[in-house]
mmCIF file of the C-alpha atoms, coordinates in Angstrom:
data_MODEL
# 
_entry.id   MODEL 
# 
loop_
_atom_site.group_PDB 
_atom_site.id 
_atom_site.type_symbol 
_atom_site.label_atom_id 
_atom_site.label_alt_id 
_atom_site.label_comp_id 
_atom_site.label_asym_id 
_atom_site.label_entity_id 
_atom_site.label_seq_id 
_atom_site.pdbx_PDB_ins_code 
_atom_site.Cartn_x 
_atom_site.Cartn_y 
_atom_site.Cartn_z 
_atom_site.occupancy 
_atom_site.B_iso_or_equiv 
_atom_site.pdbx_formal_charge 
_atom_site.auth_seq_id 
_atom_site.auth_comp_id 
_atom_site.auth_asym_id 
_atom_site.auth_atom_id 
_atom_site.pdbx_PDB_model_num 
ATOM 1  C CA . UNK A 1 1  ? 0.000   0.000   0.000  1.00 0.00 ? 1  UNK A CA 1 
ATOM 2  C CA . UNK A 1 2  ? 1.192   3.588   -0.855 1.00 0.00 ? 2  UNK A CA 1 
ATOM 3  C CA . UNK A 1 3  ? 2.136   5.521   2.201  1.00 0.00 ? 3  UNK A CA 1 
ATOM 4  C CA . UNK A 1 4  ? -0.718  7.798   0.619  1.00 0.00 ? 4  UNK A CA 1 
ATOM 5  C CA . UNK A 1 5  ? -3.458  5.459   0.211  1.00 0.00 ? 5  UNK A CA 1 
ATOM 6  C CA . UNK A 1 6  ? -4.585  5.171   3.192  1.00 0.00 ? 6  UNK A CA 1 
ATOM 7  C CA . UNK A 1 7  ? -6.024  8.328   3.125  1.00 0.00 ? 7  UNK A CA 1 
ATOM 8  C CA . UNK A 1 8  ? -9.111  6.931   1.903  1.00 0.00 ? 8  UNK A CA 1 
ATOM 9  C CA . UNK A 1 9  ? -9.535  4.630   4.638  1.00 0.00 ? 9  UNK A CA 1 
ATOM 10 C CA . UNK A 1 10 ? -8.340  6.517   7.494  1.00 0.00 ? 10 UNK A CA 1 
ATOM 11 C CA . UNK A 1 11 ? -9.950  9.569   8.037  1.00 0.00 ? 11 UNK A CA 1 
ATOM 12 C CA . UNK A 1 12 ? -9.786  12.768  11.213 1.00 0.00 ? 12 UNK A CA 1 
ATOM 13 C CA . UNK A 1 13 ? -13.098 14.086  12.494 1.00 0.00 ? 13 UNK A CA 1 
ATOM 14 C CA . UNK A 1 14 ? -13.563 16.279  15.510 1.00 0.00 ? 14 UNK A CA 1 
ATOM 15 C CA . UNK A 1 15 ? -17.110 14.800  15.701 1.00 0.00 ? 15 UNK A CA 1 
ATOM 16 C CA . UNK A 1 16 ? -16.479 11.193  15.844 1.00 0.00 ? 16 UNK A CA 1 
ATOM 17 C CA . UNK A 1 17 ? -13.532 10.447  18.846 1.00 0.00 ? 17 UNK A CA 1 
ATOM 18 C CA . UNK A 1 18 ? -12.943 13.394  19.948 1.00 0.00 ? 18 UNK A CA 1 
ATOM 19 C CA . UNK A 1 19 ? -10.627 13.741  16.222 1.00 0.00 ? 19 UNK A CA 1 
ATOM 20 C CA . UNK A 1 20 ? -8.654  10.258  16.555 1.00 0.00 ? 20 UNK A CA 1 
ATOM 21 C CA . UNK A 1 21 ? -8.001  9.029   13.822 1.00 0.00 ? 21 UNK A CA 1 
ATOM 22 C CA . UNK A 1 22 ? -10.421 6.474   12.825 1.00 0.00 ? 22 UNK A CA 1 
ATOM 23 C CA . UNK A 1 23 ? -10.967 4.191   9.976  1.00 0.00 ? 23 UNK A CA 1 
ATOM 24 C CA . UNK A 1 24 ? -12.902 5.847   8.202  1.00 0.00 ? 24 UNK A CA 1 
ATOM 25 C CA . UNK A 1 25 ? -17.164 5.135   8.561  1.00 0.00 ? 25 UNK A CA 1 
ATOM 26 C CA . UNK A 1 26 ? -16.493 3.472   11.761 1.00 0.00 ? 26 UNK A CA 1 
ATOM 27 C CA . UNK A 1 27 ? -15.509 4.794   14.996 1.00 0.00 ? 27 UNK A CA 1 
ATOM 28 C CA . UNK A 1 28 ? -12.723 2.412   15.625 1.00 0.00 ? 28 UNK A CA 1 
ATOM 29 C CA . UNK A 1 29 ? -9.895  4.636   16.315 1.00 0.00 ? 29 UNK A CA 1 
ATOM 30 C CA . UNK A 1 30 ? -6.547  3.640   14.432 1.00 0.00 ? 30 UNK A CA 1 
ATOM 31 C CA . UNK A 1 31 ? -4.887  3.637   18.073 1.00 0.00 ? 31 UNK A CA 1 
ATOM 32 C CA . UNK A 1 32 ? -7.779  0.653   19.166 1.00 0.00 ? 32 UNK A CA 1 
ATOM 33 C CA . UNK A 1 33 ? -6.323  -1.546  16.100 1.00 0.00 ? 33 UNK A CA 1 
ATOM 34 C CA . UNK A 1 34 ? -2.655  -0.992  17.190 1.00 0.00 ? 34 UNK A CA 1 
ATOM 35 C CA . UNK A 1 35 ? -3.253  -2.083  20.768 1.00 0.00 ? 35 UNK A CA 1 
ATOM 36 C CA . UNK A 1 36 ? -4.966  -5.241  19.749 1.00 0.00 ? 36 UNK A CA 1 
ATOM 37 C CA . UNK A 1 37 ? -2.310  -5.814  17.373 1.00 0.00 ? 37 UNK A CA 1 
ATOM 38 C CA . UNK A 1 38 ? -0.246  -5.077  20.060 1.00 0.00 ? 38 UNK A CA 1 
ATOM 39 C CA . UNK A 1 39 ? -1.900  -7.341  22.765 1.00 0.00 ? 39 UNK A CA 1 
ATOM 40 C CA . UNK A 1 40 ? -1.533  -10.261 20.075 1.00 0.00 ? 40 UNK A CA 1 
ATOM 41 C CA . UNK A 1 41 ? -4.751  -10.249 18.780 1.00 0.00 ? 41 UNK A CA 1 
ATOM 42 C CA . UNK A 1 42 ? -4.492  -11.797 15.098 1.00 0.00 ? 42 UNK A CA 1 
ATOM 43 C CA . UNK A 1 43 ? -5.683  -9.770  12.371 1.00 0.00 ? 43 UNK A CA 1 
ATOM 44 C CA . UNK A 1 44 ? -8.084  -12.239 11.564 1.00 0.00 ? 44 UNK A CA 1 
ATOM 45 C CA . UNK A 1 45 ? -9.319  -11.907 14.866 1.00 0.00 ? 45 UNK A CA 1 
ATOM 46 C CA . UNK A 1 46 ? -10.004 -8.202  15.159 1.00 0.00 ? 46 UNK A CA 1 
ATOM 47 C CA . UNK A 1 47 ? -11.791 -9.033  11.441 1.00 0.00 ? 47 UNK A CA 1 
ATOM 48 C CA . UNK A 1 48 ? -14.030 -11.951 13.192 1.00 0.00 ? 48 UNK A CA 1 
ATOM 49 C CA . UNK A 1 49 ? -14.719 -9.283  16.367 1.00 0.00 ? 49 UNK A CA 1 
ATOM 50 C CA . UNK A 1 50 ? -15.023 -6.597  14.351 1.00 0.00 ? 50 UNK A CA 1 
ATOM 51 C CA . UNK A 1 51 ? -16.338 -7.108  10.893 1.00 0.00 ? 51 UNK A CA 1 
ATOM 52 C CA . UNK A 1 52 ? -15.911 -3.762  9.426  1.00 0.00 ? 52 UNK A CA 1 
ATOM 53 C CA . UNK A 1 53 ? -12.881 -3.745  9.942  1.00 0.00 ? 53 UNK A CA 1 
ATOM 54 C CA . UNK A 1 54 ? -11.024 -5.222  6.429  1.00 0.00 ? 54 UNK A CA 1 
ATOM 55 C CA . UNK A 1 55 ? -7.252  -6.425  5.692  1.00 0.00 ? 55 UNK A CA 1 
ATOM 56 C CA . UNK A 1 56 ? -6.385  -3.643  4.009  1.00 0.00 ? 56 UNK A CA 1 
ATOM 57 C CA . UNK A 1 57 ? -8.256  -1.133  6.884  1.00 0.00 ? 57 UNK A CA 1 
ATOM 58 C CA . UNK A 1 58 ? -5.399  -2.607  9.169  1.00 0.00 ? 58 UNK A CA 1 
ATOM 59 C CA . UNK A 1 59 ? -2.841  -2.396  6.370  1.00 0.00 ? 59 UNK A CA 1 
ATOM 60 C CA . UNK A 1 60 ? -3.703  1.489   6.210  1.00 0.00 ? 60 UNK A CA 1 
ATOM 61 C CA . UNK A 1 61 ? -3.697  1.681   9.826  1.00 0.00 ? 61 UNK A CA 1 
ATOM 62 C CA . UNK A 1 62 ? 0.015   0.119   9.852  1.00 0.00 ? 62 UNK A CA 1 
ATOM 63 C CA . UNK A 1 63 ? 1.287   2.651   7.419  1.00 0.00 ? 63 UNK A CA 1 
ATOM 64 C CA . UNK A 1 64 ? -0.473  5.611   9.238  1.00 0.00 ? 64 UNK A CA 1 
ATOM 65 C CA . UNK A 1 65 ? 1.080   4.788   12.327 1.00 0.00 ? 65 UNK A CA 1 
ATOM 66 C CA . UNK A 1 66 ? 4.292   4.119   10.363 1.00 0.00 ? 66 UNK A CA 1 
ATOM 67 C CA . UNK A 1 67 ? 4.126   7.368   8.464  1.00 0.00 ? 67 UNK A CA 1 
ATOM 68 C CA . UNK A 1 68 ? 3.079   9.522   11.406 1.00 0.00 ? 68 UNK A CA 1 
ATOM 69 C CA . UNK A 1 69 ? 5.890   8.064   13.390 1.00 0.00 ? 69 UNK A CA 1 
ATOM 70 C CA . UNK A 1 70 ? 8.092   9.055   11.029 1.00 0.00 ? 70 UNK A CA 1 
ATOM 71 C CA . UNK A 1 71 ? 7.351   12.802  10.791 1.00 0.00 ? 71 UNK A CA 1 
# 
């Protein structure tokens, strides 16, 4: 995934939040996805918990957090 394409699935709105940044028509925050990731929660897991929640949601969530680390 381009480091800019996940744009279109993660998106920053002060009404849903409180402005996290969520994926986007959901109000799963991309910081909820890294700490089950983090807790070792498969990704097919957080897909069978969460069902709008798609491969390449937590694919754009990876390179968000990996991009906005960087900067």
């Amino acid at each position: 995934m381009e480091t800019n394409q996940f744009n279109n699935v993660i998106s920053i709105n002060p009404e849903i939040r409180f402005g996290k940044p969520c994926i986007t028509g959901t109000r799963i925050a991309v910081s909820d996805v890294l700490q089950w990731l983090a807790s070792g929660m498969t990704k097919e897991e957080i897909i069978e918990d969460f069902p709008e929640v798609t491969i390449e949601s937590i694919h754009a969530v990876l390179a968000f957090a990996a991009k906005r680390d960087s900067m």
